[in-house]
C-alpha positions as CSV (number, residue, x, y, z in Angstrom):
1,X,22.2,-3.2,-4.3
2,X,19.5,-0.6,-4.1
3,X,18.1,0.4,-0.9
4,X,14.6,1.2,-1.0
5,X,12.9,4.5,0.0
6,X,9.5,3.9,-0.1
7,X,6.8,1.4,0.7
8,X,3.9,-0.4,-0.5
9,X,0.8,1.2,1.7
10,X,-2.9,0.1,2.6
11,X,-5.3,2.5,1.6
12,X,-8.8,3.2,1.0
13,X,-10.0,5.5,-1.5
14,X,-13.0,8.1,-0.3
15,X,-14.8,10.6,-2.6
16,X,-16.8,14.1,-1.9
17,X,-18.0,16.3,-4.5
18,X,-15.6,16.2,-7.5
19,X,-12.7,15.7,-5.2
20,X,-11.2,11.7,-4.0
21,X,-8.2,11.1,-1.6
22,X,-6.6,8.2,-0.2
23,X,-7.1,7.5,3.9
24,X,-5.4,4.9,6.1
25,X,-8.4,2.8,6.7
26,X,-8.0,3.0,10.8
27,X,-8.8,6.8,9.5
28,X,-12.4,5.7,8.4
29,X,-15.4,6.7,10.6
30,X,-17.1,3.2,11.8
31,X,-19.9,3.7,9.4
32,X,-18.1,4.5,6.3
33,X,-16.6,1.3,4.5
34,X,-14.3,1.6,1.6
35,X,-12.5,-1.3,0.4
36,X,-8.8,-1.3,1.2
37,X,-5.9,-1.5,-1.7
38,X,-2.6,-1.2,-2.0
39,X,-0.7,1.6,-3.4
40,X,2.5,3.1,-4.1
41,X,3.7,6.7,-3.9
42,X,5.1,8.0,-7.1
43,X,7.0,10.7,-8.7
44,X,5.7,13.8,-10.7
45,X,4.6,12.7,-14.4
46,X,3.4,9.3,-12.9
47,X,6.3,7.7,-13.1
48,X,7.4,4.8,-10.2
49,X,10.5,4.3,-8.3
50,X,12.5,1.2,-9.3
51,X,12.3,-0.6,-5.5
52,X,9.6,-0.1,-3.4
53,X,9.9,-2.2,0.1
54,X,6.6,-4.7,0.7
55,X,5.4,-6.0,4.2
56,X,3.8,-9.8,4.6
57,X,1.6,-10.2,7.5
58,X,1.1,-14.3,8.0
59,X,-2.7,-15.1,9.6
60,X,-2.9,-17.9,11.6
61,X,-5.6,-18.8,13.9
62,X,-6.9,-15.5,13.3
63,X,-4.1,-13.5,14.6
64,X,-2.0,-11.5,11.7
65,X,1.7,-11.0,12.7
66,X,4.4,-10.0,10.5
67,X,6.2,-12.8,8.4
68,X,9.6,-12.1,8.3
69,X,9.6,-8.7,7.9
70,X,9.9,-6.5,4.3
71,X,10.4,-7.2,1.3
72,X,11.6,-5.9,-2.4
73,X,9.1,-4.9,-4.6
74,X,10.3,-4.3,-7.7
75,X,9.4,-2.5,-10.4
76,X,9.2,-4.4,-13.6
77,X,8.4,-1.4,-16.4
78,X,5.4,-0.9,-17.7
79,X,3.6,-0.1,-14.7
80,X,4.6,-3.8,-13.1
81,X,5.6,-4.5,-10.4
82,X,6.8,-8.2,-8.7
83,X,7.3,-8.9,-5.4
84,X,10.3,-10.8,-4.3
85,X,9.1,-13.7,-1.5
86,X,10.7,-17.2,-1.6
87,X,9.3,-19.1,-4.0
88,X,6.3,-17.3,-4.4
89,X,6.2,-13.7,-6.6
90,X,3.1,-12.1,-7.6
91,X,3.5,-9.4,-9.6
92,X,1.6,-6.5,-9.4
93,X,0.2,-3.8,-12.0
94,X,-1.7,-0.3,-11.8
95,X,-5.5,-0.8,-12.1
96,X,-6.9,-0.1,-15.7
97,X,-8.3,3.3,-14.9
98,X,-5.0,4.1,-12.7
99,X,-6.2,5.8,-9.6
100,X,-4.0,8.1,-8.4
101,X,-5.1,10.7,-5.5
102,X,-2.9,12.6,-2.9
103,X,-3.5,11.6,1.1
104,X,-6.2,13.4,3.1
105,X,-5.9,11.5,6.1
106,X,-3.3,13.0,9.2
107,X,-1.4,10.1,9.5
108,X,2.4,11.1,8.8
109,X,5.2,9.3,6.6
110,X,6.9,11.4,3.7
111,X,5.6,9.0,1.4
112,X,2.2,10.8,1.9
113,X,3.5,13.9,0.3
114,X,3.5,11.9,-2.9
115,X,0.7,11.4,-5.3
116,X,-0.3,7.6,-4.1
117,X,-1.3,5.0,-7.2
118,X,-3.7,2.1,-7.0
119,X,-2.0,-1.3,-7.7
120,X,-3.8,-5.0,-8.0
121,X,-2.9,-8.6,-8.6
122,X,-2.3,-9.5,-12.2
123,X,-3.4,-12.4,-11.3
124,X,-6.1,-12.5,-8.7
125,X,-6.2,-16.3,-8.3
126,X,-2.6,-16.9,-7.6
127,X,-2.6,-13.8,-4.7
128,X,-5.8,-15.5,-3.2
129,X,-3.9,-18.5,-3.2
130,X,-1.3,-17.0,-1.5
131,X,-3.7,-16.4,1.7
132,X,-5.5,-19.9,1.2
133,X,-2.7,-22.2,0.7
134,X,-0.1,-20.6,3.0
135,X,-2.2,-17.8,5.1
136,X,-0.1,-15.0,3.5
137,X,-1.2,-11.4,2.8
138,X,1.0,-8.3,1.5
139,X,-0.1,-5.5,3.7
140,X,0.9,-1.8,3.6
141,X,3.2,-0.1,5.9
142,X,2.6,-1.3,10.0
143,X,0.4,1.2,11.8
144,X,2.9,2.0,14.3
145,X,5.8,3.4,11.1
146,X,2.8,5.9,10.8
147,X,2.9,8.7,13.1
148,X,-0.3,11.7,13.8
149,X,0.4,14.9,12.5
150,X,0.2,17.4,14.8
151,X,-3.5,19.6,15.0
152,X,-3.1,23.7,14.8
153,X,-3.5,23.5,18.6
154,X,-0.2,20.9,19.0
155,X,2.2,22.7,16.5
156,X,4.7,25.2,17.7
């Protein structure tokens, strides 16, 4: 069975001049919003790795928590890509205008090193119904797998 190496992320896509990276959105300044999606790093020529691992956050009452862990997310071909939860898989593709931008954030995670591509439901009514009906969202990597890159001042 194939282990995988990278992750599914949360990020938010920000844009200066003729120049847009991705940010961890606990990177944003308060006054700057930017809608978060999720994205996957991939190789050079844009081309995905065949297993990607997934987190689902369950919300109840308000509080998000982890359900159960990771999970496979698996790439399909042609820029598809399913996620393997019991009895429920949305499947996942690149968004029509594939955006794909390197991190600009200091967050580590050697998936950052990777050009990062913009993914969405292929079907958005089924994923909302995933957080309606059973309070279940696929979130990005946890904060705390993330860790600061050291300033100028901090390195060696």
């Amino acid at each position: 069975m194939l282990v995988p190496e990278h992750s599914v992320h949360t990020m938010s896509a920000l844009g200066w001049g003729r120049s847009t990276h991705w940010f961890h959105p606990s990177e944003l300044p308060d006054d700057v919003f930017a809608p978060a999606e999720l994205v996957i790093p991939i190789r050079p020529g844009h081309r995905p790795w065949p297993l990607y691992m997934a987190y689902v956050a369950s919300v109840r009452e308000g509080e998000m928590s982890l359900a159960d862990g990771f999970y496979p997310f698996r790439h399909l071909g042609d820029f598809r890509f399913e996620l393997e939860y019991p009895a429920f898989g949305p499947v996942f593709a690149r968004q029509p205008r594939p955006a794909t931008h390197l991190y600009g954030g200091r967050l580590g995670h050697p998936d950052l090193a990777y050009r990062l591509m913009g993914l969405q439901p292929e079907d958005p009514e089924l994923y909302e119904s995933m957080f309606a009906d059973m309070g279940l969202l696929v979130v990005g990597v946890p904060a705390w797998e993330y860790r600061p890159e050291p300033t100028r001042e901090e390195r060696p």
